[in-house]
N, C-alpha and C positions, 0 to 999 in steps of 0.2 A: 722618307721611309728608312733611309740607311741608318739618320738621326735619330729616329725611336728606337733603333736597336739599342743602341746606349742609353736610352731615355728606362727604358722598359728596365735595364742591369740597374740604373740609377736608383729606381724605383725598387726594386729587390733587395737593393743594400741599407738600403734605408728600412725598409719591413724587416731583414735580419738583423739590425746593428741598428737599433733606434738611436739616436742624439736627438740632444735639444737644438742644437745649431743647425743653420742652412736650410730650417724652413722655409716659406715666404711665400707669396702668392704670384710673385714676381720671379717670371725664369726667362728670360725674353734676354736675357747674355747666355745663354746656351745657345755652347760650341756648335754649328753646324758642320756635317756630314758633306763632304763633298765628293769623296771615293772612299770604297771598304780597306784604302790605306790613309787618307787624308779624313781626320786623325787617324792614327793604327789600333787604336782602342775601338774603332766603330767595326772591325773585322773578330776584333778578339771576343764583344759581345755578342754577333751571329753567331760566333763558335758555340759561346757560353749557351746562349738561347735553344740552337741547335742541338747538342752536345745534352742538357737536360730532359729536351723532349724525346730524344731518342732511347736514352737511357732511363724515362719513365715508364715512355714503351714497353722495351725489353723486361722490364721486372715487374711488370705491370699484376701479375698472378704473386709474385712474393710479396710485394709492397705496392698495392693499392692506393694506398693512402698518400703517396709518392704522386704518381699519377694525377690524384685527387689534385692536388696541391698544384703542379706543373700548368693543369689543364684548366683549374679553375682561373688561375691566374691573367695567361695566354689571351683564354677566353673573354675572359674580362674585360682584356686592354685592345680587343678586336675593332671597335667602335673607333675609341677614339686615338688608340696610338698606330694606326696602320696606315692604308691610302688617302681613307679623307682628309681633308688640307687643312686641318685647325691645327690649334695651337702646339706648340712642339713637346709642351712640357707644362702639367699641373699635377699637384701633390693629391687633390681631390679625386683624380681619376682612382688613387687604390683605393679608396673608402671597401667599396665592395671586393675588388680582385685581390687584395690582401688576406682575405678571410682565408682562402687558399692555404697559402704559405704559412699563416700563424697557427691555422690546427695541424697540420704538418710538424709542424716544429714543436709545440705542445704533446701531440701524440706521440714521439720520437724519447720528447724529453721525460714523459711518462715514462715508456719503455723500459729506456736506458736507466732511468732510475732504482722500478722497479725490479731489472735483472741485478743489476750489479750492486742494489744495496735495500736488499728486502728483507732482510734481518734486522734492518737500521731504519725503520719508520721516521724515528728522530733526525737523522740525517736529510731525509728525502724533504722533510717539512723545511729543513734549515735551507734547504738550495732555493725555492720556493719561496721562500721568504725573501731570501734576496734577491731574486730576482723581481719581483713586487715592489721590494725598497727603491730596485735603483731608477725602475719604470717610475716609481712616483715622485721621485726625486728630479729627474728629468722633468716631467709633466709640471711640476710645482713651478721647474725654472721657468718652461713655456708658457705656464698661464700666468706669470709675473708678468712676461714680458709680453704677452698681448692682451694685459689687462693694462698696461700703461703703452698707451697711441706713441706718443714722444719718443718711449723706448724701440717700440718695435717700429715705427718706419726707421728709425735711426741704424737700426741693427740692420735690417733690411739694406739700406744704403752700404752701410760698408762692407756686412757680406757680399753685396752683390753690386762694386764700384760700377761695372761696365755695364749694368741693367738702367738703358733710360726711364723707364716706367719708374723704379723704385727712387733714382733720381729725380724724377720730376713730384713722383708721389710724396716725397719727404721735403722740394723744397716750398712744394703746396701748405704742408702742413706747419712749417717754419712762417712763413707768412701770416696763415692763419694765429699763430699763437702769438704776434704782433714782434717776428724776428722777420721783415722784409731785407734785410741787408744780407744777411748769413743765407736767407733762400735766394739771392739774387747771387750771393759767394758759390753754394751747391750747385745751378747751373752754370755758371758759368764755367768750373772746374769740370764739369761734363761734358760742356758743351767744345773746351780744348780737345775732350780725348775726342768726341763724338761730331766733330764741325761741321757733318753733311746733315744734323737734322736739326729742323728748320724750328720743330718745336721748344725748342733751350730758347734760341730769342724771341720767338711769339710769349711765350710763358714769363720771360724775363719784361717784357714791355708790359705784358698785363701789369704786372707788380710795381712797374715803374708807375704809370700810370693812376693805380691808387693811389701813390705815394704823391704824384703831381711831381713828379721830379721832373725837373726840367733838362738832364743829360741824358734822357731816356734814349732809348736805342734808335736810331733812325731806320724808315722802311727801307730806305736806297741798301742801308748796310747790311740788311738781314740778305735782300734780294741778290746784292753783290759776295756776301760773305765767301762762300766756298761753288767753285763749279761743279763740285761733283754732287751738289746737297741731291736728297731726292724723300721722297713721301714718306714719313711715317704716320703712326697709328696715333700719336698726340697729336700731329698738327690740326684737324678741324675741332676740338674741343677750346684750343686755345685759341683760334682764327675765331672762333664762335663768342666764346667772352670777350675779344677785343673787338670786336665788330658792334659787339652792344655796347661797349663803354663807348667807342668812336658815334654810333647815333645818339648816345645820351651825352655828348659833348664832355666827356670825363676824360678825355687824350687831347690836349689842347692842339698839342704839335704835328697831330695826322688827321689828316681830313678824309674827306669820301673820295677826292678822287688817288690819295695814297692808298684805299684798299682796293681799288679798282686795280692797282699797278700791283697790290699784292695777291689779290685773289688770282689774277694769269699768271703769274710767276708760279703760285703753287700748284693753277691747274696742267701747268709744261712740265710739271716735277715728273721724274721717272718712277716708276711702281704703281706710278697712281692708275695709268690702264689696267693694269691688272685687278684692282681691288674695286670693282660696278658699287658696291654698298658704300665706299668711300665719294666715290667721285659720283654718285646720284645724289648723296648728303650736302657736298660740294655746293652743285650749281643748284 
């Protein structure tokens, strides 16, 4: 909860200060909240948050539209950016609460325009214009780059180094386009920073695997690798693809009873009580 408070300011900067960059669908390296000083930014957007709704309040009879904007918003992000325990952070969430802030800002820039420059029609069209240009200008860049896959997991990975999801998602896609060696480089450059999850070498053995490589990663070494590993949200998708290539005899070097030594190993993983939809998938 103290995490959506910056989550929700994130989200508002991005609605008033469009860019092309830092999109992604991937936000699973977002800084987690541990106290309203640990980061000091997680105190400064209750303010923010605060500090808005109160001040919409108060003017609420001169500037309506203020209100409008503050409340649609708020309301908006009630569902999913507040108590209930999902995900910390998705760009999908403004689709609707955004409409708030942008007639806000449009009605404003109305105003303003036409107080201070209603003699000047030609002028008012010129601001207008440009602002149109640079929204489409932006837009052109983003739909370049998510109309080429290659591109956009790749942008995705390096805006977002410490995101395993976007790492494991880009070095999925490197395999797929018949570059196993460079997605076997991407985790494992992840899996230095990241060594407690388990998914980097299940994912890197699938690949090995297909390739029939014969140095492939050993179970013992995954199981021994780090003590402090514990559950993430990759490891049964990639336990799930090597379990089938291991019954379809496609992993020469692991047998059934090295997944039997693997699958306890992940079921002792830490997090995993917590997460019943994971560990019912599990067993």
């Amino acid at each position: 909860l103290l995490t959506e408070a910056r989550v929700l300011c994130d989200y508002l900067s991005k609605i008033i200060l469009p860019r092309a960059s830092g999109l992604s669908l991937f936000h699973d390296d977002f800084q987690l909240s541990t106290s309203l000083l640990n980061p000091i930014s997680t105190l400064l957007a209750a303010i923010v948050l605060v500090v808005l709704l109160v001040i919409a309040i108060l003017v609420r009879k001169k500037q309506p539209m203020l209100l409008f904007a503050v409340g649609w918003f708020l309301i908006g992000h009630l569902l999913e950016s507040t108590l209930i325990p999902l995900e910390i952070y998705f760009e999908h969430r403004n689709y609707l609460p955004m409409l708030g802030p942008i007639i806000f800002l449009s009605y404003m820039l109305i105003k303003v325009l036409g107080r201070a420059f209603s003699e000047t029609p030609a002028f008012q069209s010129l601001v207008l214009l440009v602002i149109i240009a640079l929204q489409a200008m932006m837009l052109n860049i983003s739909a370049r780059t998510w109309g080429d896959t290659g591109l956009l997991f790749y942008s995705w990975a390096i805006e977002h180094p410490d995101s395993l999801r976007s790492q494991r998602n880009y070095a999925a896609y490197l395999e797929r386009a018949g570059l196993p060696n460079h997605a076997i480089k991407v985790l494992d450059a992840a899996y230095e920073v990241h060594p407690y999850d388990v998914s980097l070498p299940l994912a890197k053995l699938n690949i090995q695997c297909d390739q029939m490589d014969e140095g492939a990663v050993k179970i013992d070494k995954i199981i021994n690798a780090h003590g402090g590993a514990r559950f993430t949200d990759g490891v049964l998708y990639h336990l799930e693809k090597l379990t089938e290539k291991v019954l379809a005899a496609d992993c020469q070097d692991i047998s059934v009873d090295d997944l039997h030594r693997l699958y306890g190993y992940i079921e002792s993983l830490p997090l995993l009580d917590g997460k019943g939809r994971y560990a019912a998938k599990l067993y």
